[in-house]
TORKOL-4160 file (C-alpha; in steps of 0.2 Angstrom, whole numbers, padded with zeros to 4 digits, m for minus):
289
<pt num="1" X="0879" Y="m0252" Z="0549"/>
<pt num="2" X="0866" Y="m0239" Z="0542"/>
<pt num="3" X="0867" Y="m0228" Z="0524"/>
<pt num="4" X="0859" Y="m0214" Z="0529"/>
<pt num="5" X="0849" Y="m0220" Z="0542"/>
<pt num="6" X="0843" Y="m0235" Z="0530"/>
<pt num="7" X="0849" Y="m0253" Z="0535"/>
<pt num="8" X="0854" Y="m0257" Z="0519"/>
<pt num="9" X="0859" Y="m0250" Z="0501"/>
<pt num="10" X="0858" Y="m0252" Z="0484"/>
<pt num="11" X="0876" Y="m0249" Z="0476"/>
<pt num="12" X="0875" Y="m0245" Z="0457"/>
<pt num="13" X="0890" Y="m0250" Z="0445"/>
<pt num="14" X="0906" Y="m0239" Z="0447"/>
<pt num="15" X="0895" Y="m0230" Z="0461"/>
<pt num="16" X="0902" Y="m0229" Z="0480"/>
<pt num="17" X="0894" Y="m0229" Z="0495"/>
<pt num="18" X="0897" Y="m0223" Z="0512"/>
<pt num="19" X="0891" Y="m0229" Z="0528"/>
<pt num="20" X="0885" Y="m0217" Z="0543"/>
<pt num="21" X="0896" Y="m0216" Z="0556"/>
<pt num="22" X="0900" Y="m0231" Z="0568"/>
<pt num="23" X="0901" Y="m0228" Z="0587"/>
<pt num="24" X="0917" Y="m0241" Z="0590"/>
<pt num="25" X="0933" Y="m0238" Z="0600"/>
<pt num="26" X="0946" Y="m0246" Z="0592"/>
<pt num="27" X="0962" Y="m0247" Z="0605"/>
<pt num="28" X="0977" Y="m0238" Z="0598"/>
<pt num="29" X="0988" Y="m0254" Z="0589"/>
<pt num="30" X="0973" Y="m0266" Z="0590"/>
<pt num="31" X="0967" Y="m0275" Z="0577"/>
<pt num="32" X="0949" Y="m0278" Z="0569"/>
<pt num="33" X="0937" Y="m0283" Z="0556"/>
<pt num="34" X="0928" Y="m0278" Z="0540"/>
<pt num="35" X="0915" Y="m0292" Z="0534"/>
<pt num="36" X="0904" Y="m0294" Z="0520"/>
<pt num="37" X="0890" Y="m0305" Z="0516"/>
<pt num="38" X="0884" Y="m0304" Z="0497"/>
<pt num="39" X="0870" Y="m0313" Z="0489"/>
<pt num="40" X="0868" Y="m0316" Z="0471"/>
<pt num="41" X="0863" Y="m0327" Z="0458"/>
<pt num="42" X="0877" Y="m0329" Z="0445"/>
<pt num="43" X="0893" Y="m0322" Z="0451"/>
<pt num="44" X="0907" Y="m0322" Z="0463"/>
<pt num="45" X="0908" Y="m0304" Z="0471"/>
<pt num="46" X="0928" Y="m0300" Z="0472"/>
<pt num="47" X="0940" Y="m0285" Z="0468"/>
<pt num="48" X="0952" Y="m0290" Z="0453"/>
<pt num="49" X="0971" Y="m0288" Z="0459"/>
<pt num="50" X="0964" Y="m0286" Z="0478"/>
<pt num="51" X="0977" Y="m0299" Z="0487"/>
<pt num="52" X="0975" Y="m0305" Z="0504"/>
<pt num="53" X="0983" Y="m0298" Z="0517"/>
<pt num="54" X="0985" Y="m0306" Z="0538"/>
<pt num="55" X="0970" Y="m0313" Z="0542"/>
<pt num="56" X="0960" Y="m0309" Z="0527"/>
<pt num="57" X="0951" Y="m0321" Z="0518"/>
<pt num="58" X="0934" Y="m0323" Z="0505"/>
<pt num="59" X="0924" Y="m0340" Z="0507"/>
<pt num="60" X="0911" Y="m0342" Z="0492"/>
<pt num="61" X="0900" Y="m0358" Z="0492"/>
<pt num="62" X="0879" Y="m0360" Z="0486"/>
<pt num="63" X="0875" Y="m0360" Z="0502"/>
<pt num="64" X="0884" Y="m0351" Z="0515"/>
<pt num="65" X="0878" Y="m0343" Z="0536"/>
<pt num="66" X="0878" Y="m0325" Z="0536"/>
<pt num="67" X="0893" Y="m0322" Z="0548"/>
<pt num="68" X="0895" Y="m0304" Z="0546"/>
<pt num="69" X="0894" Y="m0302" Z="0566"/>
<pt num="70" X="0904" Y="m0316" Z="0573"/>
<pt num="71" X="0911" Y="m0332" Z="0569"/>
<pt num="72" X="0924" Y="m0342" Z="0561"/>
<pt num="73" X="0924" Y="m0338" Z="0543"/>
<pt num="74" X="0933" Y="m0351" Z="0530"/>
<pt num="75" X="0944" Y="m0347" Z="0517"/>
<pt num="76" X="0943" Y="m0355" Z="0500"/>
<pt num="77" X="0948" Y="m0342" Z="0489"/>
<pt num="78" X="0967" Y="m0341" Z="0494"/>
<pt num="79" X="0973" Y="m0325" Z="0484"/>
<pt num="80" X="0957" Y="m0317" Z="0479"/>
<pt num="81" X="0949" Y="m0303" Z="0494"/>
<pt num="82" X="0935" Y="m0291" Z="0493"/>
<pt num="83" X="0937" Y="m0276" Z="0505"/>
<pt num="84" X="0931" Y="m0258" Z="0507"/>
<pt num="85" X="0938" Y="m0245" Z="0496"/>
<pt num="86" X="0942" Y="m0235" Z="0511"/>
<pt num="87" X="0940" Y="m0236" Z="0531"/>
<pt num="88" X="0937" Y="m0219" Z="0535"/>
<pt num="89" X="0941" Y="m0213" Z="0553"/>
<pt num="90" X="0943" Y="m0193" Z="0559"/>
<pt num="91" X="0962" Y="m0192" Z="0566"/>
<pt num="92" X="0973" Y="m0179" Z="0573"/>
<pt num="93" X="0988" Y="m0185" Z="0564"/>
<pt num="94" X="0993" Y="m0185" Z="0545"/>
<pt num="95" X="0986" Y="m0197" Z="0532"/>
<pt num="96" X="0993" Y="m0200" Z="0516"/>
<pt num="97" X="0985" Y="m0205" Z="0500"/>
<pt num="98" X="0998" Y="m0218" Z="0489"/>
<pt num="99" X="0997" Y="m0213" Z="0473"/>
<pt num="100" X="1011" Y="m0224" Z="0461"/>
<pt num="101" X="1012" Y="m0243" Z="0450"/>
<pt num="102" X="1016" Y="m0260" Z="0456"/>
<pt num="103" X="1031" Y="m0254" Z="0466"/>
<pt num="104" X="1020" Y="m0245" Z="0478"/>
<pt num="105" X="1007" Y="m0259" Z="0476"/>
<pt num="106" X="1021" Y="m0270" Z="0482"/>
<pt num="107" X="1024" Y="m0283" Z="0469"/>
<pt num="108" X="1035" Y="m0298" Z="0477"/>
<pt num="109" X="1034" Y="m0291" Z="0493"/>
<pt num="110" X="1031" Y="m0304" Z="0507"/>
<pt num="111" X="1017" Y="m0303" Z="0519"/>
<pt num="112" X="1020" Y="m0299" Z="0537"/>
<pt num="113" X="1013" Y="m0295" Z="0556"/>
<pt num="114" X="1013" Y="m0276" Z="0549"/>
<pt num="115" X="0999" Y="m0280" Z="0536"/>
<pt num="116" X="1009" Y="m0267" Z="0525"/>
<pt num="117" X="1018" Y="m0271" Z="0509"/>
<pt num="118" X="1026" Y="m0262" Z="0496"/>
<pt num="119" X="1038" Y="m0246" Z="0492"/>
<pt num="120" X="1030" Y="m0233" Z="0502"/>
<pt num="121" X="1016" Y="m0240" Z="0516"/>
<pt num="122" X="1029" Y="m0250" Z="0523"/>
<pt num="123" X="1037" Y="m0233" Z="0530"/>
<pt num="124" X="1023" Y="m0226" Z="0533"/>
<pt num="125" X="1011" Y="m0239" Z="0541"/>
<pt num="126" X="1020" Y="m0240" Z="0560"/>
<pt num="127" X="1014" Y="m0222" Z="0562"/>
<pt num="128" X="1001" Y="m0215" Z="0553"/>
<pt num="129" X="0986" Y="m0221" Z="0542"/>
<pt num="130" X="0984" Y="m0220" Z="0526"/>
<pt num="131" X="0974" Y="m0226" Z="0508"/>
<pt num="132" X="0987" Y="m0238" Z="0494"/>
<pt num="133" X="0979" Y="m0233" Z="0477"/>
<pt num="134" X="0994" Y="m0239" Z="0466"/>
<pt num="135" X="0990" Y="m0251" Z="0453"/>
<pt num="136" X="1001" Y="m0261" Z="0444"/>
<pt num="137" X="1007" Y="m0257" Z="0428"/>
<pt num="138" X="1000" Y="m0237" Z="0430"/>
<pt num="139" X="1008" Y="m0223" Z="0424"/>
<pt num="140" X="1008" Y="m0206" Z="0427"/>
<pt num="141" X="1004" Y="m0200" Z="0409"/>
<pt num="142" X="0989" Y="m0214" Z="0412"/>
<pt num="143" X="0984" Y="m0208" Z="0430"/>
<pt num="144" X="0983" Y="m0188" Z="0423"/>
<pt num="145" X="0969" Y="m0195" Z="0409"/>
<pt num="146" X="0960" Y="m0206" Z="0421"/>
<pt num="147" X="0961" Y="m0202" Z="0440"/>
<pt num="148" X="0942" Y="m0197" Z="0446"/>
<pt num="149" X="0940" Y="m0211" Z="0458"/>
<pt num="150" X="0955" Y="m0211" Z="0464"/>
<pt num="151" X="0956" Y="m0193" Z="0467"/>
<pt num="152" X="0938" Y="m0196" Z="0474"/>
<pt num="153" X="0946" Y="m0207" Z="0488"/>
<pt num="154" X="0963" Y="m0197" Z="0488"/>
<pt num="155" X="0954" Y="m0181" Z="0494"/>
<pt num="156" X="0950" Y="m0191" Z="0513"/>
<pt num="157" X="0969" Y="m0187" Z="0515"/>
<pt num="158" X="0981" Y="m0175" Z="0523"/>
<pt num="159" X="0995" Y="m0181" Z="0512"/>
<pt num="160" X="0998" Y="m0185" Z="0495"/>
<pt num="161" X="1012" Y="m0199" Z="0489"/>
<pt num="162" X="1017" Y="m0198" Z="0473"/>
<pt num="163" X="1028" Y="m0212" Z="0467"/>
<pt num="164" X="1026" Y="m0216" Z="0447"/>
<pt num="165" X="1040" Y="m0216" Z="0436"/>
<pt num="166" X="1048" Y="m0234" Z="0430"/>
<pt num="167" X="1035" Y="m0236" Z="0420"/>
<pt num="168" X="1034" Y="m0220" Z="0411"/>
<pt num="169" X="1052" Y="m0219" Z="0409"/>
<pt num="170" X="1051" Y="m0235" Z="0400"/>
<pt num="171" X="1041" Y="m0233" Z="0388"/>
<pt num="172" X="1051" Y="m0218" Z="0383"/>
<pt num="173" X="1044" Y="m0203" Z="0392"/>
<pt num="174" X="1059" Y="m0191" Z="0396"/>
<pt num="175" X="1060" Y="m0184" Z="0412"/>
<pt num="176" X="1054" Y="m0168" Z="0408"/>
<pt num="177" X="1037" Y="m0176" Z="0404"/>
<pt num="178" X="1037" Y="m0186" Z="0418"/>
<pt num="179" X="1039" Y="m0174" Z="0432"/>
<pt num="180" X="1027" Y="m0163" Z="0421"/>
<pt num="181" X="1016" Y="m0178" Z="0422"/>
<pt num="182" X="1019" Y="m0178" Z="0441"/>
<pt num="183" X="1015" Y="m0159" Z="0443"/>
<pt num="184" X="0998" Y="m0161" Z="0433"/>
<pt num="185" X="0993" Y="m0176" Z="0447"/>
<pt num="186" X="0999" Y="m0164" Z="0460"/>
<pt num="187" X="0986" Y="m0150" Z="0454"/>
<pt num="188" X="0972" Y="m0163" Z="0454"/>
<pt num="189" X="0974" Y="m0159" Z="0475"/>
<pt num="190" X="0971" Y="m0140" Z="0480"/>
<pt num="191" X="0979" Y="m0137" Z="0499"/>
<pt num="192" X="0985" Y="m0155" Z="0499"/>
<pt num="193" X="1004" Y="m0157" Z="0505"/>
<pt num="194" X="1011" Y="m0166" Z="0490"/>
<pt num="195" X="1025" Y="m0178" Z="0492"/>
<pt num="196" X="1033" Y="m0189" Z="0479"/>
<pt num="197" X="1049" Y="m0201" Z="0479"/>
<pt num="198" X="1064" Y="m0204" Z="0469"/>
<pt num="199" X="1062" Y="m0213" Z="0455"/>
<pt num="200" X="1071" Y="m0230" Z="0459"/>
<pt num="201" X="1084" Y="m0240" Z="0445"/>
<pt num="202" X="1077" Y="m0254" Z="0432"/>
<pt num="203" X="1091" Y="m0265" Z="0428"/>
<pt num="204" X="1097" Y="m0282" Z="0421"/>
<pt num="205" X="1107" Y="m0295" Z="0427"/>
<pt num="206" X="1118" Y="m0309" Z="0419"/>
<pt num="207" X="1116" Y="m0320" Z="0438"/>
<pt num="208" X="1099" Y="m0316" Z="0444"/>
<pt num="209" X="1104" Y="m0301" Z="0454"/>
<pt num="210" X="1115" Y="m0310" Z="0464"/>
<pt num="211" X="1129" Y="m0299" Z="0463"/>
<pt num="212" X="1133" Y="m0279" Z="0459"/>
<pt num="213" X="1147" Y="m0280" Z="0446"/>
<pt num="214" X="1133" Y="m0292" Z="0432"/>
<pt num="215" X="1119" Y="m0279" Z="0433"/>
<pt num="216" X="1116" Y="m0264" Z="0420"/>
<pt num="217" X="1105" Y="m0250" Z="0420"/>
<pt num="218" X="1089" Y="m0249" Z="0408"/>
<pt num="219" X="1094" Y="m0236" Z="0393"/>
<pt num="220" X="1081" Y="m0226" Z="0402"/>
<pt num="221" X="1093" Y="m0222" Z="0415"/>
<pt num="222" X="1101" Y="m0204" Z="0409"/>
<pt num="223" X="1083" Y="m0200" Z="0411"/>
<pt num="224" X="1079" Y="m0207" Z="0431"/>
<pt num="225" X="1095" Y="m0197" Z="0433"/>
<pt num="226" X="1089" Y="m0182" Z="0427"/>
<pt num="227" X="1071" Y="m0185" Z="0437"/>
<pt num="228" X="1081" Y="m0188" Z="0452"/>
<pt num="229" X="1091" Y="m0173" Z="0451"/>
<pt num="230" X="1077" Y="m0162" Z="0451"/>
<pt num="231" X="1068" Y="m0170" Z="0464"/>
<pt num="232" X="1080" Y="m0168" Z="0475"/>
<pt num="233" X="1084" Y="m0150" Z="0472"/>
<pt num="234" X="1065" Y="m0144" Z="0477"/>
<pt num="235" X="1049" Y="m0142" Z="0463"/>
<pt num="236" X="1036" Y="m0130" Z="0463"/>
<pt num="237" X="1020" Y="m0135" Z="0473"/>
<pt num="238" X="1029" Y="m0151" Z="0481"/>
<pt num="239" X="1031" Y="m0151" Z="0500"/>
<pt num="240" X="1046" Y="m0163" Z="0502"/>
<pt num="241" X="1053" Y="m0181" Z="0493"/>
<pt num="242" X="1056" Y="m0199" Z="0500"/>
<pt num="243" X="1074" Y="m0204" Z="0492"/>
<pt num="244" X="1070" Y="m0222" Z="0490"/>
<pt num="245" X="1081" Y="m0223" Z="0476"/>
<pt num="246" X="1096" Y="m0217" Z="0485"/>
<pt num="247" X="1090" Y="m0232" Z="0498"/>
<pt num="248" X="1090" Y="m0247" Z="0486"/>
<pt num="249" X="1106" Y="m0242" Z="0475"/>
<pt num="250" X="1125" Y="m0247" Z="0478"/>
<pt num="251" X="1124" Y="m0225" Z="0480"/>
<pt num="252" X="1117" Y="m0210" Z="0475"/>
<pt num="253" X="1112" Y="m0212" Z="0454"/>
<pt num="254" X="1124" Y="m0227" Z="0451"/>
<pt num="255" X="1109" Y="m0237" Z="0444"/>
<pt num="256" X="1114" Y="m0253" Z="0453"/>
<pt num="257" X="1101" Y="m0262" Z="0465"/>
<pt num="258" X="1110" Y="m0267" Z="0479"/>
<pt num="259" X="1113" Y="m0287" Z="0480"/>
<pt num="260" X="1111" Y="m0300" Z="0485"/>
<pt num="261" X="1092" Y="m0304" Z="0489"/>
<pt num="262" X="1087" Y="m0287" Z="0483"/>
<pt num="263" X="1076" Y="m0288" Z="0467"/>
<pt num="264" X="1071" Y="m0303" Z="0460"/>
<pt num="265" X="1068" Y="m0295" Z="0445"/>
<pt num="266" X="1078" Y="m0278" Z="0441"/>
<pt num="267" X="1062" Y="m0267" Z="0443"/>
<pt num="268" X="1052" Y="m0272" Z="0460"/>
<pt num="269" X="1060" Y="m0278" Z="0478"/>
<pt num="270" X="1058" Y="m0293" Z="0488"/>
<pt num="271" X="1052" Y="m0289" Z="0506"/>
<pt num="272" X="1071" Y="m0284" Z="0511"/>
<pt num="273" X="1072" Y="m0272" Z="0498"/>
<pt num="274" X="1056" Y="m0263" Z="0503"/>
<pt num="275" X="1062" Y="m0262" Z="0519"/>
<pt num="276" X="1076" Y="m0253" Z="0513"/>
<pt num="277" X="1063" Y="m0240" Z="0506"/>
<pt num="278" X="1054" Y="m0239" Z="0522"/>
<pt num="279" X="1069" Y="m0234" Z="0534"/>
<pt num="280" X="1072" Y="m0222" Z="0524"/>
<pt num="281" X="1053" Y="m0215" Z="0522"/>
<pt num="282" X="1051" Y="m0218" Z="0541"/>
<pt num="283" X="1070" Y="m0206" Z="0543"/>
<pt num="284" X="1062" Y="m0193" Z="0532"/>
<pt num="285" X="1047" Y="m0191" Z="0542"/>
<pt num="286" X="1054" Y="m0192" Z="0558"/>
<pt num="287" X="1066" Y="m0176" Z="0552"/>
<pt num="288" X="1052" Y="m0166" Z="0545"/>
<pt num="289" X="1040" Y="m0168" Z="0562"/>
């Protein structure tokens, strides 16, 4: 790999760089590797919150070979990962930037063949490539006031997911100022197509969500209600929706998660509720091809 022609580069803090193309035919389907091999003198190089996907791992020692170009490389930082901030490739289909919090991050979600996790990559990732900025705990309100890398990395895609809005609504943002909140992340992306999904239900449980009848929405729910409801009908400048909501609950705004082995929580999914989401997503786009 070269940066501008130069065989290596010098990255400053909070600085990107990006390589000069690479002349590699990947297989449609196949799979292949990213490595790195960092230096230093006081400090283990790692991205905080990156978690380990199929096949990734990040082995750290005082001395350790250069395998950057081939052979086996150890794990022994189970958990922690370092990768790109973006594979970029020219493609003929659609891309999609993920913009959202923990749910789109997938929290809980369990790890498979697919390499993708959470509330809206698992329904896009069989067909179409895309970059996973959510972050746990993010809002919308938070994203408007602080987005320029993210928008930076966003700009690479066709598409933009937008999926923010337990978090907001919880901490007593109305639905109004959500999906105002929402439109303002929408403006940040001039001749994007701008997608976003439903808002999904936060709910408690007296027997660990085992069950329908023992759960109760949040007191935040008259207000996913309302988001929902104007979602659905159609909003200026967005393309199109992904009803995951409408894909977890018992129906359409009851505010129920759908049990048993839904949600361990009330808020995010375990693997087969995600994959509830993702039928769902991969319906929708199918429809609008």
């Amino acid at each position: 790999m070269t940066w501008g022609g130069k065989e290596s580069i010098l990255v400053e803090d909070g600085a990107t760089a990006v390589s000069d193309p690479i002349n590699l035919v990947i297989p449609k389907g196949s799979k292949f590797f990213v490595r790195f091999f960092y230096a230093g003198t006081s400090a283990i190089p790692m991205s905080l919150g990156v978690i380990q996907g199929p096949g990734d791992g990040l082995n750290v020692g005082t001395s350790l070979t250069d395998l950057t170009m081939g052979g086996r490389l150890l794990n022994n930082s189970q958990g922690n990962g370092f990768t790109p901030a973006a594979i970029i490739q020219k493609t003929a289909l659609p891309s999609f930037a993920i913009l959202g919090d923990s749910l789109a991050y997938g929290n809980f979600d369990s790890q498979d063949a697919s390499g993708d996790v959470g509330i809206v990559a698992r329904g896009i990732g069989s067909s179409f490539p895309y970059l996973n900025l959510a972050c746990g705990n993010d809002r919308a309100v938070q994203f408007v006031k602080n987005h320029d890398r993210r928008v930076e990395l966003a700009q690479l895609a066709s598409h933009i997911v937008i999926q923010y809005g337990v978090n907001d609504l919880s901490s007593n943002r109305t639905a109004e100022q959500l999906l105002a909140d929402r439109s303002a992340i929408a403006a940040f992306f001039p001749g994007k197509e701008i997608i976003e999904t439903t808002v999904t239900p936060w709910t408690t449980s007296t027997d660990y969500f085992m069950t329908t009848i023992n759960q109760k929405p949040k007191p935040s729910e008259p207000n996913r209600i309302a988001a929902n409801n104007a979602i659905r009908a159609g909003r200026p400048g967005i393309r199109s929706y992904f009803d995951v909501a409408a894909a977890v609950e018992t129906s359409v705004n009851s505010g129920i998660i759908r049990a048993p082995n839904i949600t361990p929580d009330g808020v995010h999914f375990r693997k087969e509720g995600y994959l509830l989401a993702a039928a769902a997503i991969k319906a929708s786009l199918s429809s609008s091809k």
